[in-house]
C-alpha positions as CSV (number, residue, x, y, z in Angstrom):
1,X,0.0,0.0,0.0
2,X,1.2,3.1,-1.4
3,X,-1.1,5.2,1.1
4,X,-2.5,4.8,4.3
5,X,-5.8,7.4,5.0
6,X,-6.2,7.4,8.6
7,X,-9.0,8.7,10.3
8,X,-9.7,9.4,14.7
9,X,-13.4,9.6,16.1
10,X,-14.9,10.1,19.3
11,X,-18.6,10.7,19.7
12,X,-19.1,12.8,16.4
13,X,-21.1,10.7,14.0
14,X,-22.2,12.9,11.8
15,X,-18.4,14.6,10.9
16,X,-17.6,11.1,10.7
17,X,-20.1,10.3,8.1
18,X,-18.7,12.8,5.8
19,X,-15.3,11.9,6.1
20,X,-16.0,8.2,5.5
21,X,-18.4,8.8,2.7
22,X,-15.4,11.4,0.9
23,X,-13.4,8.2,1.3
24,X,-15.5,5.3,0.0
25,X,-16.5,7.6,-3.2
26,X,-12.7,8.2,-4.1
27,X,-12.4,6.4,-7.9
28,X,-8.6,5.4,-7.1
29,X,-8.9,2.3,-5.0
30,X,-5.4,1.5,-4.6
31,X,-5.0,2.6,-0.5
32,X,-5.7,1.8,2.7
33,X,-8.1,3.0,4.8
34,X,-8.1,3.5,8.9
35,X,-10.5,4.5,11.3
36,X,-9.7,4.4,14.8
37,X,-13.0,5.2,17.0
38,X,-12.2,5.6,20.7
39,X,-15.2,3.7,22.4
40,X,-18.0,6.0,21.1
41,X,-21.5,6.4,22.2
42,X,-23.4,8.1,19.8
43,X,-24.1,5.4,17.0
44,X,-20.2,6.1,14.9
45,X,-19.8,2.3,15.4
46,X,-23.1,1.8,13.8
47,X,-22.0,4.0,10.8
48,X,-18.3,2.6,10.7
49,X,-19.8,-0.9,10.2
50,X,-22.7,0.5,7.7
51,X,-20.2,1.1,5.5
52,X,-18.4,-1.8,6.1
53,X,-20.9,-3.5,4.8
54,X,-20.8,-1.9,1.9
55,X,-16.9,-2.6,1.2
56,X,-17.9,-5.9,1.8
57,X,-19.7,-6.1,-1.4
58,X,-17.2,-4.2,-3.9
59,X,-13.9,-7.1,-4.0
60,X,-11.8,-4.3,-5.9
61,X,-12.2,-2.2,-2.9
62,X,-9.2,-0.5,-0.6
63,X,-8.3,-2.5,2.4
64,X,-10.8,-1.3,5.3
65,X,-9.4,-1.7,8.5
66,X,-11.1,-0.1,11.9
67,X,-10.8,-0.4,15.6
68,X,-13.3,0.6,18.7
69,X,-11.6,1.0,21.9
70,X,-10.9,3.5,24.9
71,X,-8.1,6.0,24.0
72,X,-6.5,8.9,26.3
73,X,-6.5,11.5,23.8
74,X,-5.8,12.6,19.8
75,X,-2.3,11.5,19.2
76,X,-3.2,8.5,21.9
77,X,-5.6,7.6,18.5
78,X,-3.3,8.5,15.5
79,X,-0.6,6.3,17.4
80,X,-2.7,3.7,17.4
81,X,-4.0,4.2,13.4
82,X,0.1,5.0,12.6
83,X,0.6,1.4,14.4
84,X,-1.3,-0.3,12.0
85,X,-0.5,1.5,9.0
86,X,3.0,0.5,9.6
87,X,2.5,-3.3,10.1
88,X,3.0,-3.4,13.9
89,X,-0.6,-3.8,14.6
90,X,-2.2,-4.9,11.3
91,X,-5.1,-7.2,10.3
92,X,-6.3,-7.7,6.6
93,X,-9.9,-6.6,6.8
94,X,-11.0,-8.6,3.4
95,X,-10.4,-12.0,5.6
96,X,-11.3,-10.8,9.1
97,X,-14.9,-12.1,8.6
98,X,-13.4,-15.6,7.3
99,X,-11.0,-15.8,10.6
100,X,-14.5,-14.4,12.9
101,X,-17.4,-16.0,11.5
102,X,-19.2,-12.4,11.8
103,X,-18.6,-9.9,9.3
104,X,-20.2,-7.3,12.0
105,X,-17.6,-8.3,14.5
106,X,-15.9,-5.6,16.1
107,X,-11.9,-5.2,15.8
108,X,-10.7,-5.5,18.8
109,X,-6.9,-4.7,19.3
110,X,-6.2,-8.3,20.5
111,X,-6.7,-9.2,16.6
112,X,-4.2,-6.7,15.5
113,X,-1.2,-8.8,15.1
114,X,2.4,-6.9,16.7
115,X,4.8,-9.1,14.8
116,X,6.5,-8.5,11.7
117,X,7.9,-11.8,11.3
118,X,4.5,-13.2,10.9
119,X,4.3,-13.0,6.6
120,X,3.0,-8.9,6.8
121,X,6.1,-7.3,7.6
122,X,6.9,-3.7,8.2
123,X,5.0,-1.8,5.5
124,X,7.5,1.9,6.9
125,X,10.2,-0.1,4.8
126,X,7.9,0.0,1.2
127,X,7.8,4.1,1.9
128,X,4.1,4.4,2.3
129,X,3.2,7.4,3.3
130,X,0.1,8.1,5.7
131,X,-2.7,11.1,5.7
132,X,-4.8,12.7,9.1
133,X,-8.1,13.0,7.9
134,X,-9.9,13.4,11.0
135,X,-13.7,13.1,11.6
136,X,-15.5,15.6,10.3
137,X,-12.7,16.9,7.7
138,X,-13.8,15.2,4.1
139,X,-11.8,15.3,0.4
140,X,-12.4,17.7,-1.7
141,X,-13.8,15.3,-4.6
142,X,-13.6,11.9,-5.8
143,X,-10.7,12.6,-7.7
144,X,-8.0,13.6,-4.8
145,X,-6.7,10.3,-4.1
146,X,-5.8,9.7,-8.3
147,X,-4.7,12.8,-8.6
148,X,-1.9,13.2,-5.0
149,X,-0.9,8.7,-5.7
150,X,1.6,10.3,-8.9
151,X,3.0,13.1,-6.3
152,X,3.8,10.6,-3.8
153,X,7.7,10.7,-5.2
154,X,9.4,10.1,-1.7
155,X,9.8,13.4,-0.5
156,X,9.1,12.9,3.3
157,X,6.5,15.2,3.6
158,X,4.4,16.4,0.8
159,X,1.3,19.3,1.7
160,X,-1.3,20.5,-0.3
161,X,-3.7,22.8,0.0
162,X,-7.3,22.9,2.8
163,X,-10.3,24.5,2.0
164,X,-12.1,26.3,5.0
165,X,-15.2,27.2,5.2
166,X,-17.2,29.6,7.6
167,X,-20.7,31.5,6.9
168,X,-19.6,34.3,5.3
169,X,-16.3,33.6,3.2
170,X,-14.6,30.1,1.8
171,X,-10.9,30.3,1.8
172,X,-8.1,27.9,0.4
173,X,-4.9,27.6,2.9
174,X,-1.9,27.0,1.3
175,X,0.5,26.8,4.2
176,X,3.5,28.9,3.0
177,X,2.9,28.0,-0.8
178,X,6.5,26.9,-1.1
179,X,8.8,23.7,-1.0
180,X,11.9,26.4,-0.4
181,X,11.1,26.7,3.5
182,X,13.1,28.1,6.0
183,X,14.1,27.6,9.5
184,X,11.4,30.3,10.6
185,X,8.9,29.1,8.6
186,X,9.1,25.6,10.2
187,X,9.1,27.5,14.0
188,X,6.4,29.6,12.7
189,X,4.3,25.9,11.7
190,X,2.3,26.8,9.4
191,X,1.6,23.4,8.5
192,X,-2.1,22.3,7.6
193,X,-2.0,18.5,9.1
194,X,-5.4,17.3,7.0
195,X,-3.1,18.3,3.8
196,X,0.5,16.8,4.9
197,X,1.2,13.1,3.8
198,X,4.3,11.8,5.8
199,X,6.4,9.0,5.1
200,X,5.8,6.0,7.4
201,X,9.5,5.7,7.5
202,X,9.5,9.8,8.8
203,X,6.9,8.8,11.4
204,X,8.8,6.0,13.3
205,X,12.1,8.1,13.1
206,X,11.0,11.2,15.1
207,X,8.7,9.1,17.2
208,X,5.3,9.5,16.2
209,X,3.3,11.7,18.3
210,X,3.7,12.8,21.8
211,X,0.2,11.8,23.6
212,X,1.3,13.6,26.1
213,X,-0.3,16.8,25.0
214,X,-3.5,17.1,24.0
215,X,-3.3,19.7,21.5
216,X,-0.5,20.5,19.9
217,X,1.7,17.6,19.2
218,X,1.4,17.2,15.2
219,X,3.1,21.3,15.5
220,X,5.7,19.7,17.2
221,X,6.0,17.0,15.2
222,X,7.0,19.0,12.1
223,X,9.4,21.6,14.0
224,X,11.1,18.4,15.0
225,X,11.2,16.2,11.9
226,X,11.8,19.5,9.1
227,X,13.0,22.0,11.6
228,X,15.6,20.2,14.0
229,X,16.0,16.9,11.7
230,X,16.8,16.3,8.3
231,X,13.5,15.4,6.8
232,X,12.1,16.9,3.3
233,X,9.5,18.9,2.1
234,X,7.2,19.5,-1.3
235,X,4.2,21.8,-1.7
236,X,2.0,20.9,-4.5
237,X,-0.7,22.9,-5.3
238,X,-3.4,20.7,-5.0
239,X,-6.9,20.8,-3.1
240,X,-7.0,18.2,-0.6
241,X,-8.8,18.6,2.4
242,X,-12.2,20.6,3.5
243,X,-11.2,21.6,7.0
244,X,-13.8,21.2,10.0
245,X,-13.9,24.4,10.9
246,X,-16.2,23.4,14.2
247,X,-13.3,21.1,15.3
248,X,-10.8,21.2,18.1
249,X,-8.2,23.0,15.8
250,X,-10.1,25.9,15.0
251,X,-11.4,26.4,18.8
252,X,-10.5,29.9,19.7
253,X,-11.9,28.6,23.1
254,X,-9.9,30.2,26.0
255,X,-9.2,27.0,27.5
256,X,-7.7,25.8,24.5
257,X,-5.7,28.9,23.8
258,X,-4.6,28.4,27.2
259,X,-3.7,24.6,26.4
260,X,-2.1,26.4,23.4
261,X,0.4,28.4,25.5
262,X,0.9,25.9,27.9
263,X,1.8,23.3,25.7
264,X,4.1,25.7,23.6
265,X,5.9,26.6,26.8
266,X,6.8,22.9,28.1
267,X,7.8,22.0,24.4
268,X,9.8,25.1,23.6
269,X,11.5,24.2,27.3
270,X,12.6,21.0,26.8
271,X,13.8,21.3,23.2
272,X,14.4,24.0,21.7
273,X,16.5,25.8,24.2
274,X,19.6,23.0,24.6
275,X,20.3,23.1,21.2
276,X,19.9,26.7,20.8
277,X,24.0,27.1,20.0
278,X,23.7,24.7,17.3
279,X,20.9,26.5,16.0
280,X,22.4,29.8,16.3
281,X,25.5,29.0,14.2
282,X,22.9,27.6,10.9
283,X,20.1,29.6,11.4
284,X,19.6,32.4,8.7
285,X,20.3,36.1,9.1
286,X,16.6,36.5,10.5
287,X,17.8,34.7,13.8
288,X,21.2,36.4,14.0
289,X,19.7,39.9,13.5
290,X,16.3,38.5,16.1
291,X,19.7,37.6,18.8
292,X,21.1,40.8,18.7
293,X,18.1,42.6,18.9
294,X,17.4,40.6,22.2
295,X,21.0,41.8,23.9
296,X,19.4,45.2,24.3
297,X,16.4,45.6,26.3
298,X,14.8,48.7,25.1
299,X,15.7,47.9,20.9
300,X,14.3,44.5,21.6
301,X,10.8,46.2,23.4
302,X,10.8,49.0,20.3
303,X,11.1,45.6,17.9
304,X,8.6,43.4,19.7
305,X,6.0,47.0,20.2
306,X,6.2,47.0,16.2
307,X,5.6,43.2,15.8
308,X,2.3,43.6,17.9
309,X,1.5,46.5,16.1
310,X,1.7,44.8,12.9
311,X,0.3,41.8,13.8
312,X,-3.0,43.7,14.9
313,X,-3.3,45.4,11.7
314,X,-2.6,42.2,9.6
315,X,-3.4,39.2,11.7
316,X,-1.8,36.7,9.2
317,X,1.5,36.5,8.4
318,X,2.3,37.7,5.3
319,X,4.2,34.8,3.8
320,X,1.4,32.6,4.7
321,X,-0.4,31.7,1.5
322,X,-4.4,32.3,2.1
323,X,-6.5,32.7,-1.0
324,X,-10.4,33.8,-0.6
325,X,-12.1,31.8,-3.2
326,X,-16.2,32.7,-2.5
């Protein structure tokens, strides 16, 4: 498998149905397909296996794989959907119902076999390459999975574009519009996750996701693996993604904000400042000029009153590619 589409729900059946319909309609069948549901209440399994059914019928079909269990989190659930993406849990889901007797049966994690020397292997070393589409985000068309398979080149991380919508305005996000990013761009992490398809390879190098925050994680994912690592990176100017824009990444909730800062502070803490030297000696003239400026308290208060000045009469960051299309 080429591609892996993996997709986290908890308690949100109908974002989940739009997602999972995007998915089934796609007319490239060539992928894999993952939906990890952490122990829902509100009827998901019942659409989960619903369509199910309906992969059951079409033999030519992607492989359809899907667990229901407790999780502690997000990033507790893409783990789990990366795991099996990249053989360490897997399970063929065209001969679970042979091996079950029930082709209603529930995937239980038990099933999902942790050993590569069992005939699957490790699917990280064929390069697939794995994409977030959360519940309640959906693809564009049916068209977006045979038009990204021929981009999938083994660039580590390729991004395309998300289309937002909101009540009065429909905007496409185009990250920074770029392949040529720099070190501030990555810091910066303008990244749209329901657009970025990562190597499985990438994924098990830097670690997958910390579950131990709840918010932010896939941000730190990217500073690490493009920012502090060596890992590449290709924009292609191609629709992807219709972004949620009810979910838990565009809350401006203040709790979340608060989770925001938070999280930012403890990650920032722990990684960024002990290898600040070697930083210092790579980075561009941006971070030279932005250390300097920082040696003298009243310049660096002047420079910062100017940043929030600027940022208050243009919110967005200029090199950040937003395009309003209705």
């Amino acid at each position: 498998m080429k591609l892996s589409i993996i997709t986290i729900n908890r308690n949100n059946a109908a974002g989940l149905r739009k997602t999972m319909e995007s998915v089934f309609s796609q007319t490239y069948r060539d992928f894999e397909y993952i939906v990890v549901d952490g122990a829902s209440t509100d009827g998901s399994v019942d659409i989960i296996r619903e369509y199910e059914s309906v992969h059951s019928l079409n033999v030519q079909s992607f492989n359809f794989i899907w667990i229901s269990e407790p999780d502690t989190g997000i990033y507790n659930a893409m783990n789990k959907g990366i795991e099996i993406a990249s053989g360490l849990r897997f399970v063929n889901a065209l001969n679970r119902s042979e091996r079950s007797g029930d082709k209603n049966k529930e995937i239980n994690r038990s099933e999902l076999v942790e050993d590569k020397n069992k005939g699957i292997g490790n699917k990280a070393t064929e390069e697939g390459y794995v994409l977030m589409l959360n519940s309640g985000d959906y693809l564009v068309d049916e068209h977006v999975i045979e038009r990204i398979i021929p981009e999938l080149d083994g660039t580590d991380i390729i991004q395309g574009n998300v289309i937002e919508d909101y009540p009065n305005k429909t905007i496409r996000f185009r990250g920074y519009g770029k392949s040529d990013i720099s070190f501030i761009d990555v810091m910066d992490a303008n990244f749209p996750h329901q657009a970025m398809f990562i190597k499985l390879s990438i994924m098990e190098k830097y670690g997958y996701y910390d579950d131990s925050y709840k918010k932010c994680s896939d941000t730190y994912f990217f500073i690490t693996a493009l920012g502090l690592g060596n890992a590449t990176y290709r924009y292609i100017d191609i629709d992807i993604t219709n972004f949620d824009t009810n979910g838990i990444s565009a809350m401006q909730d203040p709790r979340w904000i608060k989770i925001d800062k938070e999280e930012d502070a403890r990650w920032y803490g722990e990684h960024i400042s002990r290898r600040l030297w070697d930083l210092y000696k790579s980075a561009p003239k941006k971070i030279r000029l932005y250390d300097q400026l920082h040696k003298n308290k009243l310049i660096w208060e002047l420079a910062m009153g100017l940043v929030r000045i600027s940022e208050w009469l243009s919110p967005t960051s200029p090199e950040v590619k937003i395009e309003r299309i209705q």
